[in-house]
N, C-alpha and C positions, 0 to 999 in steps of 0.2 A: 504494500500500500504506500509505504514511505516514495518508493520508486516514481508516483505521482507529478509526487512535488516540488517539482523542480525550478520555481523561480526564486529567484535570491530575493532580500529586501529591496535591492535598489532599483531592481526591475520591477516589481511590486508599487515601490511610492513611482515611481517616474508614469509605470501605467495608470494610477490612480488618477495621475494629475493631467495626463493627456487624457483621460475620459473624460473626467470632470472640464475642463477647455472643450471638450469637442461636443458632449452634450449643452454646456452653457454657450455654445457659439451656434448648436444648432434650433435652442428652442428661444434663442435672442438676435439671431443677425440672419438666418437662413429661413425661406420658403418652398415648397414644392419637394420635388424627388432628394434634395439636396441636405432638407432639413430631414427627412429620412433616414438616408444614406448618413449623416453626422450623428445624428441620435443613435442610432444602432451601433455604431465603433465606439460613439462612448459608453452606451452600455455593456457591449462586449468588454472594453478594456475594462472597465468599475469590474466587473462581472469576474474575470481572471483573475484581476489585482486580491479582491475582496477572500477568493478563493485558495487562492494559491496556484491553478492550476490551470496550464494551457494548452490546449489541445495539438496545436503543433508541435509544441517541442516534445512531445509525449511520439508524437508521428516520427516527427526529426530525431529524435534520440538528441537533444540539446539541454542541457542544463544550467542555469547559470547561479544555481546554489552554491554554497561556499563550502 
């Protein structure tokens, strides 16, 4: 299970913060397909972050845990 988990902290806050940027810039500056498309990456990213866990690097065999 530990095998999961594989982002570090700093990739964790950094994705937090481009969510939160990408959600507040989608439901404050952006309309149409656009505010879509930006809301969904920032809740993916919150999503990962919050978790710990990202589906690619699980694919990719990547880790950037310490």
């Amino acid at each position: 299970m530990d095998n999961l988990f594989k982002m570090g902290s700093l990739d964790r806050v950094l994705r937090l913060v481009l969510g939160v940027c990408f959600l507040g810039s989608a439901l404050i500056f952006m309309s149409g397909a656009w505010q879509v498309f930006f809301a969904l990456v920032g809740i993916v990213a919150i999503g990962t972050a919050s978790i710990g866990i990202c589906p690619a690097y699980i694919f990719l065999n990547i880790s950037t845990k310490e």
